[in-house]
C-alpha angles and dihedrals in degrees: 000000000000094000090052094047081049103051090036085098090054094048097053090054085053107048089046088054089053103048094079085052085048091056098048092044090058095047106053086040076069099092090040095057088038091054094045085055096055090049095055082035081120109060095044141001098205122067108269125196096287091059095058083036087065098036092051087043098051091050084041104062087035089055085047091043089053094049092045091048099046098044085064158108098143123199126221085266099064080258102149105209101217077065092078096043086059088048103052086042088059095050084045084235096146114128107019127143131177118269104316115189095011139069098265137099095218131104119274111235114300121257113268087233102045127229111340108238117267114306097239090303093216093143087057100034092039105119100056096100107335102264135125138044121330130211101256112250136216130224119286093224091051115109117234078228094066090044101052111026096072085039088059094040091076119129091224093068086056140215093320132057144132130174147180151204127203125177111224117214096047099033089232117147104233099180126017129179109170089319094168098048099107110229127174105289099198108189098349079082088085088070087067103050086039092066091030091049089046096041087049100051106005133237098289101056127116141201119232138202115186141176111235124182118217102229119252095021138070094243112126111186123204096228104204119209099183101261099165085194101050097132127196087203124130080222105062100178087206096294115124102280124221089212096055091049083045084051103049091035097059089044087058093048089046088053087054089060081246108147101157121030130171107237132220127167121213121220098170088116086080133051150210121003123345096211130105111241080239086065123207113020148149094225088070149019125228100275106245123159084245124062146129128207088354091284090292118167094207132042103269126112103203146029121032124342134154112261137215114257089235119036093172091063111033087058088058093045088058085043089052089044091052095049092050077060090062091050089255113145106228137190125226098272131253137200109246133138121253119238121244074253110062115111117236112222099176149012148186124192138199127259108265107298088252094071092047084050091052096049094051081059110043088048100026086236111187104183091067090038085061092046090053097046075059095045092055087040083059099042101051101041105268136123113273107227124099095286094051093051091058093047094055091043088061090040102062095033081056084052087049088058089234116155108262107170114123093012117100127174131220106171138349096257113054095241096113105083088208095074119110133205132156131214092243092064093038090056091043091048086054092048089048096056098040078049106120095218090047102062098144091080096056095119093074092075105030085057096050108108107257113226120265088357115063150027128323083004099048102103094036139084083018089135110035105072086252099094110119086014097071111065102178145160106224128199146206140191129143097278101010130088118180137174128180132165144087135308135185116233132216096255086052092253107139105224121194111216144180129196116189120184125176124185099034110146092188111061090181099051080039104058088035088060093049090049089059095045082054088041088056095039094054082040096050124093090178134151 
C-alpha cells in the first residue's frame, strides 16, 4: 500500500492530464457509434448493450492512451521511464550519491523516505497539452563549442578534465576536449562491464545457486553461481531467494527420507583473493560466487554498509538456519567443493542478466560490477580473479571494435583508482548499446539513472528543466568527479556524453558544475 499512497499524487496528475484526451475521444468516436447503430437499426431502436460496450470501450482505450502517455517518457526499447522510478522506489534507492565525502565511487545511504516523486516532471511530461516549464534553449546558430567550454573552465571541475559529444544516431563527435586522454573514471566504469557482461552472455542469461547431495552421503553442498543479488529476505522483491532454495530443497530431502545432513557450500566458481585491492571497505563486500544481500549487516540493499567478514558463510548459515525450520538437522558449514556427481535438488535463479544490469547501474552497485567483471572472466576462458576480470573486460569491448587506446581496467566497479578510461571510449560504449542491430545491450541505457527520477540522479537536476531528459552514470572518487550518459537535445537528437574531471577538492561544487554542463547540453540546440 505504501507504493500506491505514494504514487496517488502522480496519478492524479495523470488522470487530470488525461481527462481533456477522454472528452475529445468521446466525442469523435461520435459518428462511429452513431454508424454501428444504424446497421443493427433493425433489430432495435434503443442502445443495447453493444452500444454502451463501444462507447465504454472507446473511452476506454483514449483514458489508457492519456496515462500511458503521460507516464512517459518511453525509450526506443518500449522502456517506460516512470518504470524506473517505481523501481528504484521499491529498492529505496532515492538519494543516493556516490561517496560523498569519502574516496569511494559508490552511493552514500539511501534516504529513509526513498526517491522523492517527480519533481514536477514538466521536461519528461512536457507534450500533453503544451503547458509547464520548458527546458531553456540556446540559440540554433550557437556553437556547442561556445555552451560548454566556459561550463567546463570552472575551477570546481580542477586541473584535469576532458569531455565529448557524440551524436547517436550518426556516430558523429559533436564536441571533443582531450577526450582520449585516459583519467581516473571512478563509477562510470560500470558502463563498461555492463556492455562487456551483456555482449559475453547475452541479455537472457541467468545466474544460478543451487543445493546438490553427494550420493551415497548426507553432504549437501551450497553451489554458488555467483548471483550478487541472492537474498535471504522474506521479501524477495523477485530476486532468487535464498528461503525458497532452503524450502524445495528440504521437501526433496525429505523425500529422500534425509532428516539430518551434514552441509558444505562450495565457492570454486570463483579465484584468487576476494578481496578489493582497497581492501576493507563498506562500499563493497569480499567477492565470493555465494552471497546474500551482499553481505550486508542492516537492511539496506544499496550505498555503503558494513559487511560481514565472510559472505560465503554466513549465506550457508541462513541457508542452515532455513532448512532447521524444516525440521532438517544440520551441521556448522563448511566450505568444500561439490563432486560432477553430486545430484542437484533444487535451484534459483537470478532475474535476466539485464535487470541485474540494470540494477548495478541504477545503484552503482559495486558488489554486483565486481561479480560481472567475474561472470564475463568465467564465460570467455579466463581466470576468474580481479585481474582476469579486467582482462576479459578489455577483451570483449576489443571484439566489439571500441576504441581502447589510453583506457586500462583494473577491476568491474571503478573503485581501483588505477583504472583508466577516456571520453572518447565512454561515448563509444553509449553509442554501442543505443545501436539497433546491437539490442542485446540495451540494458546499458535502460539502467542508466534517469535525472531528477532514479538512483544515484534522483535528488539531482529537480530544479533545472533537465530532469527526465538527462539519463546519466555518475561517479565519485576523492578528487574525481565524472558523468557520462545521454541527453535529449532541443532539436530531439539523443547525444551520448561524458564528462571526466580529476583534481577537483569540492564533490559537491563539482558535481554541481558537471549537472549544469548536462543541463546546457540537453538545453542546447547548437551546431
Amino acid at each position: 500500500m505504501r507504493g500506491w499512497q505514494a504514487a496517488r499524487p502522480r496519478l492524479a496528475r495523470l488522470a487530470r492530464s488525461a481527462r481533456p484526451r477522454v472528452a475529445r475521444a468521446a466525442r469523435s468516436a461520435r459518428p462511429l457509434v452513431a454508424r454501428l447503430a444504424g446497421r443493427t437499426g433493425s433489430r432495435s431502436a434503443r442502445p443495447g448493450n453493444w452500444w454502451y460496450t463501444a462507447g465504454a470501450a472507446t473511452a476506454g482505450l483514449a483514458l489508457a492512451a492519456g496515462v500511458v502517455t503521460a507516464a512517459g517518457p518511453w525509450d526506443s526499447t518500449g522502456q517506460r521511464t516512470a518504470e524506473r522510478e517505481r523501481a528504484a522506489a521499491l529498492e529505496h534507492a532515492g538519494g543516493t550519491d556516490h561517496g560523498r565525502g569519502s574516496d569511494t565511487s559508490a552511493t552514500s545511504t539511501a534516504r529513509a523516505d526513498g526517491p522523492a516523486p517527480a519533481p514536477s516532471a514538466a521536461a519528461v511530461l512536457e507534450g500533453l497539452d503544451g503547458t509547464g516549464p520548458k527546458v531553456r534553449s540556446a540559440s540554433g546558430t550557437t556553437s556547442l563549442a561556445d555552451v560548454l567550454d566556459p561550463l567546463l573552465a570552472d575551477r570546481a571541475l580542477g586541473a584535469r578534465h576532458s569531455a565529448a559529444v557524440v551524436d547517436v544516431a550518426d556516430g558523429r563527435t559533436l564536441y571533443d576536449r582531450g577526450a582520449g586522454q585516459g583519467l581516473t573514471p571512478a563509477s562510470i566504469t560500470k558502463i563498461a562491464t555492463a556492455v562487456a557482461v551483456l555482449s559475453a552472455l547475452g541479455p537472457d542469461h541467468r545466474l544460478t545457486t543451487r543445493a546438490a547431495l553427494e550420493p551415497g552421503t548426507r553432504r549437501l553442498v551450497l553451489v554458488g553461481g555467483g548471483d550478487p543479488t541472492l537474498t535471504a529476505r522474506a521479501d524477495a522483491r523477485g530476486w532468487a531467494s535464498l528461503r525458497t532454495l532452503a524450502d524445495t530443497t528440504a521437501k526433496a530431502l525429505a523425500g529422500r527420507g534425509l532428516r539430518e545432513v551434514t552441509l558444505s557450500y562450495d565457492t570454486t566458481l570463483y579465484a584468487g583473493s576476494d578481496l578489493h585491492p582497497i581492501g576493507v571497505n563498506e562500499n563493497v563486500a569480499r567477492v565470493t560466487a555465494l552471497t546474500a544481500d551482499e553481505g550486508r549487516t542492516d537492511d539496506s540493499s544499496s550505498g555503503p554498509a558494513p559487511r560481514v567478514e565472510d559472505p560465503a558463510a554466513d549465506a550457508a548459515r541462513a541457508f542452515g538456519r532455513f532448512l532447521a525450520g524444516h525440521g532438517i538437522k544440520v551441521s556448522d558449514p563448511g566450505p568444500a567443493k561439490a563432486t560432477g556427481r553430486a545430484d542437484t535438488l533444487a535451484s534459483v535463479s537470478s532475474p535476466p542478466l539485464s535487470d541485474v544490469v540494470e540494477r548495478m547501474l541504477t545503484n552503482s552497485d559495486n558488489d554486483i560490477a565486481e561479480g560481472l567483471a567475474r561472470q564475463t572472466a568465467a564465460a570467455t576462458g579466463r581466470r576468474t580473479d580481479f585481474t582476469g576480470g579486467a582482462q576479459a573486460i578489455t577483451a570483449q569491448l576489443g571484439k566489439l571494435g571500441l576504441p581502447l587506446a589510453g583506457s586500462a581496467f583494473h577491476d568491474g566497479s571503478g573503485l581501483d583508482r588505477a583504472d583508466r578510461l577516456t571520453a572518447t571510449l565512454l561515448t563509444a560504449l553509449l553509442r554501442t548499446a543505443a545501436d539497433p542491430h546491437r539490442p542485446e545491450l540495451r540494458a546499458v541505457l535502460t539502467g542508466l539513472p534517469v535525472a531528477g527520477f532514479t538512483g544515484t540522479l534522483a535528488d539531482r537536476y529537480a530544479g533545472d528543466g533537465a530532469a527526465g531528459i538527462v539519463r546519466a552514470k555518475t561517479g565519485t572518487l576523492t578528487g574525481v568527479n565524472t558523468l557520462a550518459g545521454t541527453a535529449v537535445d532541443r532539436d530531439g537528437r539523443l547525444l551520448a556524453f561524458a564528462f571526466l574531471t580529476d583534481g577537483t577538492t569540492d564533490p559537491q561544487a563539482a558535481q554541481s558544475a558537471l549537472d549544469r554542463t548536462a543541463t546546457a547540453l540537453a538545453a542546447c540546440g547548437c551546431r
